[in-house]
PyMOL Python script that loads the backbone (N, CA, C, O; Angstrom):
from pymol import cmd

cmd.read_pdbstr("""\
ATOM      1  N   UNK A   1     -42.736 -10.811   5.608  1.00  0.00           N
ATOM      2  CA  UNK A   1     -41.892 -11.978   5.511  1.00  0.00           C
ATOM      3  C   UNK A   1     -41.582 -12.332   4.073  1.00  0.00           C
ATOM      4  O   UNK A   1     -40.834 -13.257   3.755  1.00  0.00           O
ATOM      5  N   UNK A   2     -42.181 -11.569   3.266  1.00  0.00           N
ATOM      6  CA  UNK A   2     -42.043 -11.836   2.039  1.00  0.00           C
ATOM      7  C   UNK A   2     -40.335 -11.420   1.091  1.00  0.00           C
ATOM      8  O   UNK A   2     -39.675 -11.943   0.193  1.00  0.00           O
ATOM      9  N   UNK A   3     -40.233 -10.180   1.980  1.00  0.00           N
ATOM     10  CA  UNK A   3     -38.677 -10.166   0.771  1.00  0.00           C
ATOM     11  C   UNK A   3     -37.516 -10.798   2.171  1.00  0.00           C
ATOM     12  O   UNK A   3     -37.799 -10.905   3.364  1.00  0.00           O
ATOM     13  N   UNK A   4     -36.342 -11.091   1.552  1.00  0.00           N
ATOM     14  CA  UNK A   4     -35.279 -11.189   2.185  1.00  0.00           C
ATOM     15  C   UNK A   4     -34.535  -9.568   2.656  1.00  0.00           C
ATOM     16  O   UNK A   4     -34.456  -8.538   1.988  1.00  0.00           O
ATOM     17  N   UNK A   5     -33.986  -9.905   4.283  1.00  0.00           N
ATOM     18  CA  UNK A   5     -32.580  -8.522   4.107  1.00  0.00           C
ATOM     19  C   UNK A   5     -31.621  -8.273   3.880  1.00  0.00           C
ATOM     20  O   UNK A   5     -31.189  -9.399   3.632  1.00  0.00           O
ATOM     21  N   UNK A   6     -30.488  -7.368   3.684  1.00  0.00           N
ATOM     22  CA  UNK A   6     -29.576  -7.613   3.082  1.00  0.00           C
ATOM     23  C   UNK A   6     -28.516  -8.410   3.541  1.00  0.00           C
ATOM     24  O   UNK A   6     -27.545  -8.760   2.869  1.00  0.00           O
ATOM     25  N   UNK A   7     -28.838  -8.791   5.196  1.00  0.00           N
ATOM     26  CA  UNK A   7     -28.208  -9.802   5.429  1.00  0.00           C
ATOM     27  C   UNK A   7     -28.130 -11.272   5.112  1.00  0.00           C
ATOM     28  O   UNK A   7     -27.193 -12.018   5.397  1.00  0.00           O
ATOM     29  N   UNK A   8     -29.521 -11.662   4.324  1.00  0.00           N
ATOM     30  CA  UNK A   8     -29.559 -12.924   4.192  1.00  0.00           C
ATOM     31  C   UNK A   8     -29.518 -12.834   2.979  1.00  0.00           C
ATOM     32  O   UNK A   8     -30.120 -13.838   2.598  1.00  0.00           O
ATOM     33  N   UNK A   9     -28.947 -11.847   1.437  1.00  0.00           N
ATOM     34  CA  UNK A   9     -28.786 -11.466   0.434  1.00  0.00           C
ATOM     35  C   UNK A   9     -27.064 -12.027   0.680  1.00  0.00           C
ATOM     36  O   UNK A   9     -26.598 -13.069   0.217  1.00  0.00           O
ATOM     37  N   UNK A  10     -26.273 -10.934   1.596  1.00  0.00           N
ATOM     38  CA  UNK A  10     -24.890 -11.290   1.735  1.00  0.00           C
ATOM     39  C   UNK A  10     -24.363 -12.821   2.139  1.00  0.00           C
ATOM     40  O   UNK A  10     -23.280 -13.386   1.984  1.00  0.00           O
ATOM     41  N   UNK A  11     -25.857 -13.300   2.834  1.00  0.00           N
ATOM     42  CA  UNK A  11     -25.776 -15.095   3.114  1.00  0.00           C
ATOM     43  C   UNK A  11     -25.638 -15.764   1.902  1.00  0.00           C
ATOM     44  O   UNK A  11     -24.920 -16.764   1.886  1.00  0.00           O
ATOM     45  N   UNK A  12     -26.176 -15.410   0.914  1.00  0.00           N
ATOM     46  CA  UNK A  12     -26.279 -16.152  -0.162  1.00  0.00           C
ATOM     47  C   UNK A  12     -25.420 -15.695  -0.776  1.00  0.00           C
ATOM     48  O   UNK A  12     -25.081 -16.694  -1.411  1.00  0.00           O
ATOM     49  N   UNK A  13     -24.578 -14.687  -1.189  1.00  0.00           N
ATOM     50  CA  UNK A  13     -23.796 -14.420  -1.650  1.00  0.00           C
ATOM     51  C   UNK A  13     -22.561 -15.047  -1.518  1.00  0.00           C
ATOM     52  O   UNK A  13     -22.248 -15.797  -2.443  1.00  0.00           O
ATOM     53  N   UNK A  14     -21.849 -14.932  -0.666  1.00  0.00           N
ATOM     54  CA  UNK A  14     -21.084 -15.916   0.350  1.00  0.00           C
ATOM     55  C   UNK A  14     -20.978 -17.106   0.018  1.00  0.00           C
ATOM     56  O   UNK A  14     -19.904 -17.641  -0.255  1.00  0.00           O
ATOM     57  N   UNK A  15     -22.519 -17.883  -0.004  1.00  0.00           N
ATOM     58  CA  UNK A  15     -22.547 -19.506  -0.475  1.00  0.00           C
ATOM     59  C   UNK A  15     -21.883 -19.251  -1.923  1.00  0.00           C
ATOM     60  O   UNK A  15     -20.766 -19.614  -2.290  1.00  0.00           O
ATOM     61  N   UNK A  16     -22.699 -18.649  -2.534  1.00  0.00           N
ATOM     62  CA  UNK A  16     -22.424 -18.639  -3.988  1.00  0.00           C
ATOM     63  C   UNK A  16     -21.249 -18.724  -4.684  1.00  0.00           C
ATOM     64  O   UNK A  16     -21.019 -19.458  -5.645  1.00  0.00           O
ATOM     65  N   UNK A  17     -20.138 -17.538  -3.885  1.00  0.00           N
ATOM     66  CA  UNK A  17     -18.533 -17.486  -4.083  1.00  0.00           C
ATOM     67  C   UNK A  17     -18.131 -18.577  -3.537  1.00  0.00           C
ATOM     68  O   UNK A  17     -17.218 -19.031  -4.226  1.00  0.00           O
ATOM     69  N   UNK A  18     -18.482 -19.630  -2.101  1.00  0.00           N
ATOM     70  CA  UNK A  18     -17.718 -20.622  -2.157  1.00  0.00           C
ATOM     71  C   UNK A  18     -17.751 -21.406  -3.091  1.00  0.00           C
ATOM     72  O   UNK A  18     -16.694 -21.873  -3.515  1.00  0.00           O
ATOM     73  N   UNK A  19     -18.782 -21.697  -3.563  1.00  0.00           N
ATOM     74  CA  UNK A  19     -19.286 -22.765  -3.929  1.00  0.00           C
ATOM     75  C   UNK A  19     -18.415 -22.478  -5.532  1.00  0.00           C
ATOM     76  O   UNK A  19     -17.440 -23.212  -5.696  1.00  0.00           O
ATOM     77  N   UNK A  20     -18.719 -21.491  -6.655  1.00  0.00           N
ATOM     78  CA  UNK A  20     -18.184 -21.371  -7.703  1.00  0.00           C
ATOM     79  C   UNK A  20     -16.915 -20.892  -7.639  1.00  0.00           C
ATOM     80  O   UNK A  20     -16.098 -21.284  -8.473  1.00  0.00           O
ATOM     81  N   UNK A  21     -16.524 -19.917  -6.585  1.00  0.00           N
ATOM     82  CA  UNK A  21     -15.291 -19.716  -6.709  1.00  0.00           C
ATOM     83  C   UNK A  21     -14.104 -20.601  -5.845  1.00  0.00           C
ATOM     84  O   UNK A  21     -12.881 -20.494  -5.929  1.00  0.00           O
ATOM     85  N   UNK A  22     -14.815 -21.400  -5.093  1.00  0.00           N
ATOM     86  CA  UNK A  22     -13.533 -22.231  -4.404  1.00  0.00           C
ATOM     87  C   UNK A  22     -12.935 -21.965  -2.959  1.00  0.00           C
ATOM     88  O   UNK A  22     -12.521 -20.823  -2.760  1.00  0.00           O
ATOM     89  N   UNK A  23     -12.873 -22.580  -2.273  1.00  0.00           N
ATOM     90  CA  UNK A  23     -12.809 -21.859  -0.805  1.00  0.00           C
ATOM     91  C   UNK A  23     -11.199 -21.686  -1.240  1.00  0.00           C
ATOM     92  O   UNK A  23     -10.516 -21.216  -0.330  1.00  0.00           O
ATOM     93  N   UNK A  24     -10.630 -21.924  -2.217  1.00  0.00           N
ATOM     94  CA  UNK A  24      -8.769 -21.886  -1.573  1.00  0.00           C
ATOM     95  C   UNK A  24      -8.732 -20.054  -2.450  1.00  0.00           C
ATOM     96  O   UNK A  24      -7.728 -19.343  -2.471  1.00  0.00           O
ATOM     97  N   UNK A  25      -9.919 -19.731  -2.990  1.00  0.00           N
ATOM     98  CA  UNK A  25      -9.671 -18.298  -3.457  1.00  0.00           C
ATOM     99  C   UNK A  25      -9.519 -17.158  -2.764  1.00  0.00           C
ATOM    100  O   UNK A  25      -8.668 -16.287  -2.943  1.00  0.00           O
ATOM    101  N   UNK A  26     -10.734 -17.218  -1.636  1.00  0.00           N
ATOM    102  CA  UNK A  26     -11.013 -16.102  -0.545  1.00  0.00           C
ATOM    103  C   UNK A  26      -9.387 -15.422   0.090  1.00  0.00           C
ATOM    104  O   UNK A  26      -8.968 -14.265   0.059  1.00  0.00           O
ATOM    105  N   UNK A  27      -8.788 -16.620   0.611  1.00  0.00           N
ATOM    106  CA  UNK A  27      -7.511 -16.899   1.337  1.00  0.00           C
ATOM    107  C   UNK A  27      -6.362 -16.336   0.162  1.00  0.00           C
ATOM    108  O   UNK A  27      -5.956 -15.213   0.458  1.00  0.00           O
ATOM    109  N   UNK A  28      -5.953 -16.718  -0.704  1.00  0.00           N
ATOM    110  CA  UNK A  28      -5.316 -16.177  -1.623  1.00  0.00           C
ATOM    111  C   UNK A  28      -5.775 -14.914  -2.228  1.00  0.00           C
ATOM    112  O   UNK A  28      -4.821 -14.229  -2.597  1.00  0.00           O
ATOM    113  N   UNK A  29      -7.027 -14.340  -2.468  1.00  0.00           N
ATOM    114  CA  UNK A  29      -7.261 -12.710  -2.490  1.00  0.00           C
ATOM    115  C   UNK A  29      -6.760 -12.280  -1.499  1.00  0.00           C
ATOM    116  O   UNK A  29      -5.720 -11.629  -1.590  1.00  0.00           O
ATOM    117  N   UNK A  30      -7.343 -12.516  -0.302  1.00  0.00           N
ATOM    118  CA  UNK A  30      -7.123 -11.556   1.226  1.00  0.00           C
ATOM    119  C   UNK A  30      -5.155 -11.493   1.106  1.00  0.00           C
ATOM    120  O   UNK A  30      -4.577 -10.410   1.201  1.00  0.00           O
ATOM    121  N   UNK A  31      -4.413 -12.765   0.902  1.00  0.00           N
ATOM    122  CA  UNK A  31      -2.888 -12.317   1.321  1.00  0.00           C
ATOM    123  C   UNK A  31      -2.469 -11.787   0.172  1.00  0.00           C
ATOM    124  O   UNK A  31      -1.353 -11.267   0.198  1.00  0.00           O
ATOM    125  N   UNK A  32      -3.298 -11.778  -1.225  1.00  0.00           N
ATOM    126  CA  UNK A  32      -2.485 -10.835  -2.331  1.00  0.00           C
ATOM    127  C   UNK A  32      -2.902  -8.898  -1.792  1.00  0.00           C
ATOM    128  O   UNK A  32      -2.109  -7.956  -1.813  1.00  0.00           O
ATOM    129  N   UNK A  33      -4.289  -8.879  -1.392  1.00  0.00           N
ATOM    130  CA  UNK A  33      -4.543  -7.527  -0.696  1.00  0.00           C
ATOM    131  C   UNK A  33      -3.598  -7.191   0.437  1.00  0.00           C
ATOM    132  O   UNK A  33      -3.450  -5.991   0.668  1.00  0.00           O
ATOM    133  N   UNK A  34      -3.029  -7.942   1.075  1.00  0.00           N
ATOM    134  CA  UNK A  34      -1.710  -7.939   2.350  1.00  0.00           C
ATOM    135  C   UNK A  34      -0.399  -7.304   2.065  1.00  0.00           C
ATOM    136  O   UNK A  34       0.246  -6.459   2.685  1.00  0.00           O
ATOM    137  N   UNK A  35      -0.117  -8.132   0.624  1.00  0.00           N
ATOM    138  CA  UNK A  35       1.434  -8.061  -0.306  1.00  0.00           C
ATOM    139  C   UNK A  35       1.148  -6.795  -0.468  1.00  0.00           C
ATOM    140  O   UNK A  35       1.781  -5.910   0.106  1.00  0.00           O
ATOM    141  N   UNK A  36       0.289  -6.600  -1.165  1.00  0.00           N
ATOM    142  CA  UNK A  36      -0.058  -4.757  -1.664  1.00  0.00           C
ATOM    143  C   UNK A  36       0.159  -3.870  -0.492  1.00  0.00           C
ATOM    144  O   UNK A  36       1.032  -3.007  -0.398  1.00  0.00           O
ATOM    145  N   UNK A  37      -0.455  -4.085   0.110  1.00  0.00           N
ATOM    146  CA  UNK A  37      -0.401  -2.789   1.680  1.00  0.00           C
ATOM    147  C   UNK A  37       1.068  -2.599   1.747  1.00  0.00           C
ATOM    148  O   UNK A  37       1.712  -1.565   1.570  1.00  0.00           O
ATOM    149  N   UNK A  38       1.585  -4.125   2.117  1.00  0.00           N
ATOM    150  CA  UNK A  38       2.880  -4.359   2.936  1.00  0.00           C
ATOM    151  C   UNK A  38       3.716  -3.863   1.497  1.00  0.00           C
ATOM    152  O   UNK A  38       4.516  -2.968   1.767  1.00  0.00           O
ATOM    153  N   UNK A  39       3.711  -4.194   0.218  1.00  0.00           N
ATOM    154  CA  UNK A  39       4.430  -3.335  -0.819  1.00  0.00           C
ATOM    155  C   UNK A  39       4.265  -1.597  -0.967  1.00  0.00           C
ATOM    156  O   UNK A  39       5.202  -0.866  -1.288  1.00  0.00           O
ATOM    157  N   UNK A  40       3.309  -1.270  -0.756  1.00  0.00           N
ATOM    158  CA  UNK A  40       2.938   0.009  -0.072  1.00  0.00           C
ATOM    159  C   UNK A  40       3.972   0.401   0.497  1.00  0.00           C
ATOM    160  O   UNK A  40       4.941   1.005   0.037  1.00  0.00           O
ATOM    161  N   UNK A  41       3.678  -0.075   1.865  1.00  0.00           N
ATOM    162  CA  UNK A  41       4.220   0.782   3.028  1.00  0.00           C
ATOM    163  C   UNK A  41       5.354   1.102   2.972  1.00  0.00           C
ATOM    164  O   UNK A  41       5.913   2.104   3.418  1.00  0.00           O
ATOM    165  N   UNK A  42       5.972  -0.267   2.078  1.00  0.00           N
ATOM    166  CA  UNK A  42       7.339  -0.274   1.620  1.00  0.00           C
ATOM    167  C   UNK A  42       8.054   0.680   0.569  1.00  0.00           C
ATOM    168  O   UNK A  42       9.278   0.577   0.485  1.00  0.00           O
ATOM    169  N   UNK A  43       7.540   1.400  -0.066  1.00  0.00           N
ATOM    170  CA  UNK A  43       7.338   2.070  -0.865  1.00  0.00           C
ATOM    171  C   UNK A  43       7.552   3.708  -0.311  1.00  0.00           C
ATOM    172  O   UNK A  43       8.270   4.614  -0.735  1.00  0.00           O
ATOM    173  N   UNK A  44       7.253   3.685   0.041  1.00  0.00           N
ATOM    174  CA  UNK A  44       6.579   5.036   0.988  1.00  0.00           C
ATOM    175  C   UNK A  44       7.892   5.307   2.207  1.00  0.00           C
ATOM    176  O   UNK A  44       8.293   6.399   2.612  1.00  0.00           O
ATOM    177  N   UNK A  45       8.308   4.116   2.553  1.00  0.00           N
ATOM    178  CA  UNK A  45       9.495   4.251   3.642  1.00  0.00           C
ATOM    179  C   UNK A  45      10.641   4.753   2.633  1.00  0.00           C
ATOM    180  O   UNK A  45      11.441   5.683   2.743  1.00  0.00           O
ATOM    181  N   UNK A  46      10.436   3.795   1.598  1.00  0.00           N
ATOM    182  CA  UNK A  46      11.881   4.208   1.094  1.00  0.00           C
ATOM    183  C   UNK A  46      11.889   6.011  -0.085  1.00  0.00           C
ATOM    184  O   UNK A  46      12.813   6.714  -0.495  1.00  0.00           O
ATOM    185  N   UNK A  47      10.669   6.081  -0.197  1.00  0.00           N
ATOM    186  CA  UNK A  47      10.739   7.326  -0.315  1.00  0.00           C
ATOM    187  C   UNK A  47      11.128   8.688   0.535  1.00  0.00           C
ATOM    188  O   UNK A  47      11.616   9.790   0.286  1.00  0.00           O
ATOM    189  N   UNK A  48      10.727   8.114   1.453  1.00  0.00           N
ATOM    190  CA  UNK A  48      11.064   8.689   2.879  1.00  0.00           C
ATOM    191  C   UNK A  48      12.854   9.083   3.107  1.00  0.00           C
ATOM    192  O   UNK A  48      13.500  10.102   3.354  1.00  0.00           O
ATOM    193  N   UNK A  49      13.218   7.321   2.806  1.00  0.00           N
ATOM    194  CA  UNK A  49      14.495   7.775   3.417  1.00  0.00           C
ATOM    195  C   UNK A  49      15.668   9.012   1.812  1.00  0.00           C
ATOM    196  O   UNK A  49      16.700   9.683   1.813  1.00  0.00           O
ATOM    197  N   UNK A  50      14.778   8.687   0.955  1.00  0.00           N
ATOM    198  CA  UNK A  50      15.411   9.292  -0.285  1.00  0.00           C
ATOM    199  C   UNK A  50      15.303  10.941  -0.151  1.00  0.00           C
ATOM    200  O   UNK A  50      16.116  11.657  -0.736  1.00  0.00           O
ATOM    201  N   UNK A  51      14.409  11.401   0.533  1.00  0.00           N
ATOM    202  CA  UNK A  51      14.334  12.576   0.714  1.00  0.00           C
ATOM    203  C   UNK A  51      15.094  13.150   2.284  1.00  0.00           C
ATOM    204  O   UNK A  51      15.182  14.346   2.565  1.00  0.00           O
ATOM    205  N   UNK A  52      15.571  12.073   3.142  1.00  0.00           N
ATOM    206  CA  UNK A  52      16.286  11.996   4.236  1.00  0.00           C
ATOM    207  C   UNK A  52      14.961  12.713   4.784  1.00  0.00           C
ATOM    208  O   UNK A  52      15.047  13.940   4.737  1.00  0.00           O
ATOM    209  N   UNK A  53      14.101  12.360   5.148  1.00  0.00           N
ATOM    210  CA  UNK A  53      12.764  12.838   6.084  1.00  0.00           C
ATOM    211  C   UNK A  53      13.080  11.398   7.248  1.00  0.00           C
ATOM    212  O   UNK A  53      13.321  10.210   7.032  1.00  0.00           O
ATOM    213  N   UNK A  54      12.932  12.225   8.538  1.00  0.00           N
ATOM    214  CA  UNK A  54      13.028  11.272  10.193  1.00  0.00           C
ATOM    215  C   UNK A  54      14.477  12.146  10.460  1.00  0.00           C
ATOM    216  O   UNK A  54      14.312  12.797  11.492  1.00  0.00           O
ATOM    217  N   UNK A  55      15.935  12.403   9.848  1.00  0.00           N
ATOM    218  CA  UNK A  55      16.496  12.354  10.191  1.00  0.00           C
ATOM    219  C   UNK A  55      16.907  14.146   9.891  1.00  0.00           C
ATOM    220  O   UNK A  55      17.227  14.271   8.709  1.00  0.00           O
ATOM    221  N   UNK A  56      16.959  15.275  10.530  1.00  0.00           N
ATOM    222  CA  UNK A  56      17.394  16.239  10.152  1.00  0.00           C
ATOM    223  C   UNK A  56      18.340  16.744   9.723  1.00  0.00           C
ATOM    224  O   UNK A  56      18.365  17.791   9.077  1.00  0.00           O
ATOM    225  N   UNK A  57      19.678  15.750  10.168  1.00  0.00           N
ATOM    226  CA  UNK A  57      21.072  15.784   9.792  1.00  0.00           C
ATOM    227  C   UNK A  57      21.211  15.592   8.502  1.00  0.00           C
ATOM    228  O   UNK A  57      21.875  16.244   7.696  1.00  0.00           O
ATOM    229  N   UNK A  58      20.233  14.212   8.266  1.00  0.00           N
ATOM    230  CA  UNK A  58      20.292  14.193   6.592  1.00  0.00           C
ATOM    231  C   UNK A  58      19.969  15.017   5.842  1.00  0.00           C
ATOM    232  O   UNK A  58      20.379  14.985   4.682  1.00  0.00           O
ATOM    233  N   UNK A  59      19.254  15.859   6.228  1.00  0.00           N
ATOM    234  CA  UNK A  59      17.939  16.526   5.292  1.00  0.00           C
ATOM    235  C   UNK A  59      18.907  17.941   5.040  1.00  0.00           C
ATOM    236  O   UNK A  59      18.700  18.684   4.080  1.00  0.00           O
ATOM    237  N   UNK A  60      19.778  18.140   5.855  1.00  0.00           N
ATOM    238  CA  UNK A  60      20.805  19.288   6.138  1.00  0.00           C
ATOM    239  C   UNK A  60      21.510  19.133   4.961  1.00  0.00           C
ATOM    240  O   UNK A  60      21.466  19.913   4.010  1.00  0.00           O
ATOM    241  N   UNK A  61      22.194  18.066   5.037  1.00  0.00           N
ATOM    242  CA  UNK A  61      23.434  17.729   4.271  1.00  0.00           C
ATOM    243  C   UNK A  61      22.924  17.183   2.828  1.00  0.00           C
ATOM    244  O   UNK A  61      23.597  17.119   1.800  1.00  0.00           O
ATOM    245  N   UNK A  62      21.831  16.877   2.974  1.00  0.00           N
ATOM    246  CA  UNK A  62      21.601  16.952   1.225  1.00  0.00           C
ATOM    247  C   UNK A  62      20.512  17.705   0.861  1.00  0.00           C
ATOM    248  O   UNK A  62      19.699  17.470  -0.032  1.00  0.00           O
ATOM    249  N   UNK A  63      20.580  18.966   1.903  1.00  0.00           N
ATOM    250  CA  UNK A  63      19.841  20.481   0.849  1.00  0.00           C
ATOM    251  C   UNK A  63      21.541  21.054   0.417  1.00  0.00           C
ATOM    252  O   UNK A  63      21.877  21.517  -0.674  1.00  0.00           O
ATOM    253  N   UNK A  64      22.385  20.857   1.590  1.00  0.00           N
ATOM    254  CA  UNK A  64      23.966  20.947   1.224  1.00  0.00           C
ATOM    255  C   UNK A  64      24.753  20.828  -0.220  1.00  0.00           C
ATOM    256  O   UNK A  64      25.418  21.585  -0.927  1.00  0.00           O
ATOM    257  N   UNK A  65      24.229  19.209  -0.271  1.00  0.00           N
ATOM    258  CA  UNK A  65      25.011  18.645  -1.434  1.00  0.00           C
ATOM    259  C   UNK A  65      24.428  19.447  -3.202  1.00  0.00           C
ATOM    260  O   UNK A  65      25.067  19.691  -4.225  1.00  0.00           O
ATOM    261  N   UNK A  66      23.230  19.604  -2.901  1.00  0.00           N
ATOM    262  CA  UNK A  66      22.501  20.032  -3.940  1.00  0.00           C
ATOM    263  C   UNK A  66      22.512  21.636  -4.387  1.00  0.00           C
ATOM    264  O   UNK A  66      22.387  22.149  -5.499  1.00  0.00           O
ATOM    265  N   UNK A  67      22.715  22.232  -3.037  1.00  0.00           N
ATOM    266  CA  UNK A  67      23.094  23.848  -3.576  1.00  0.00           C
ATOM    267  C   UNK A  67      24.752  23.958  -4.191  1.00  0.00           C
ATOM    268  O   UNK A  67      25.177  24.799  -4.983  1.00  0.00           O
ATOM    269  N   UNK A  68      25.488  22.854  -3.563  1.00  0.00           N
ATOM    270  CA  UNK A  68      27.170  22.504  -4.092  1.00  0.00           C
ATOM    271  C   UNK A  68      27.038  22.455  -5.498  1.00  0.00           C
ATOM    272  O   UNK A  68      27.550  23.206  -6.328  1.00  0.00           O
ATOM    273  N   UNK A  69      25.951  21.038  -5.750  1.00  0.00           N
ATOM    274  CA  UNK A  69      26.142  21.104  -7.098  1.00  0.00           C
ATOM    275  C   UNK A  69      25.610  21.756  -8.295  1.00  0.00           C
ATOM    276  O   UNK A  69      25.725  21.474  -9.487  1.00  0.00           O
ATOM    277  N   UNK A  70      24.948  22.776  -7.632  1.00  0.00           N
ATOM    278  CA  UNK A  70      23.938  23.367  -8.401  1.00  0.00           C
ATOM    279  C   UNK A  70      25.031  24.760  -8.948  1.00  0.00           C
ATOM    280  O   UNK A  70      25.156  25.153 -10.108  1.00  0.00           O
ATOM    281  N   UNK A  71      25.793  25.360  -7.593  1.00  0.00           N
ATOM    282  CA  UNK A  71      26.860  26.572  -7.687  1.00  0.00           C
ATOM    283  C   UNK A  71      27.638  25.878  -8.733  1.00  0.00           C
ATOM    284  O   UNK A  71      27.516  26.275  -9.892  1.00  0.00           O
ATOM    285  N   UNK A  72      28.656  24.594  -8.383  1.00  0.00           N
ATOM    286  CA  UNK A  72      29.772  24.005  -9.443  1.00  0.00           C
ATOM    287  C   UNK A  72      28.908  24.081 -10.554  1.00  0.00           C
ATOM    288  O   UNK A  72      29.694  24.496 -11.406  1.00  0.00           O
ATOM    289  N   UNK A  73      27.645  23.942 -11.211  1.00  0.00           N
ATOM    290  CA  UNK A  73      26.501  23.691 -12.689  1.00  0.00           C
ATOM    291  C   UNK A  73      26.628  24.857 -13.207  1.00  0.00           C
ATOM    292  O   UNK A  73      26.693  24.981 -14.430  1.00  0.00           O
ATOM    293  N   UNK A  74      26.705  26.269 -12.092  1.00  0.00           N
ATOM    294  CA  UNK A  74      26.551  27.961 -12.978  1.00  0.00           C
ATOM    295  C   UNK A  74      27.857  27.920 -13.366  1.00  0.00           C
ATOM    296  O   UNK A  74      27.997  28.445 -14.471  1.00  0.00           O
ATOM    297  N   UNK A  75      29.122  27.397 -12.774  1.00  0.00           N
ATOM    298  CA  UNK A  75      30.462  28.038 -12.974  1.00  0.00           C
ATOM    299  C   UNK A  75      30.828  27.427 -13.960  1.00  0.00           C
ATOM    300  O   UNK A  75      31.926  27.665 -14.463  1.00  0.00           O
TER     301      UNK A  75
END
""", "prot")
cmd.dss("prot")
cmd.show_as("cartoon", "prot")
cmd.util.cbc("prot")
cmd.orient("prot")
């Protein structure tokens, strides 16, 4: 009974951040970690559509456009 476990370590921990850091902090970390994901994901789609990946038609027509301009670049 003598030491604590790490659950009642993370109990106190917990107190500790409310208490010095402020309960309106927790809430404002967690939705700035949200913005990030959701800026992420966002990120990642539009890379997506830049390479025309989902759509094969696209992906056709601008391996297309790029061998065009690559032939008009030798001549």
């Amino acid at each position: 009974m003598g030491s604590f476990s790490i659950w009642h370590w993370l109990i106190v921990l917990a107190v500790i951040l409310l208490l010095f850091g402020g309960a309106g902090k927790i809430p404002r970390l967690m939705r700035d970690m949200g913005q990030g994901i959701n800026a992420f994901k966002k990120g990642l789609k539009e890379e997506g559509k830049d390479k025309g990946e989902g759509d094969p038609d696209k992906a056709i027509e601008a391996d297309r456009v790029a061998a065009t301009q690559k032939d008009n670049a030798a001549s």
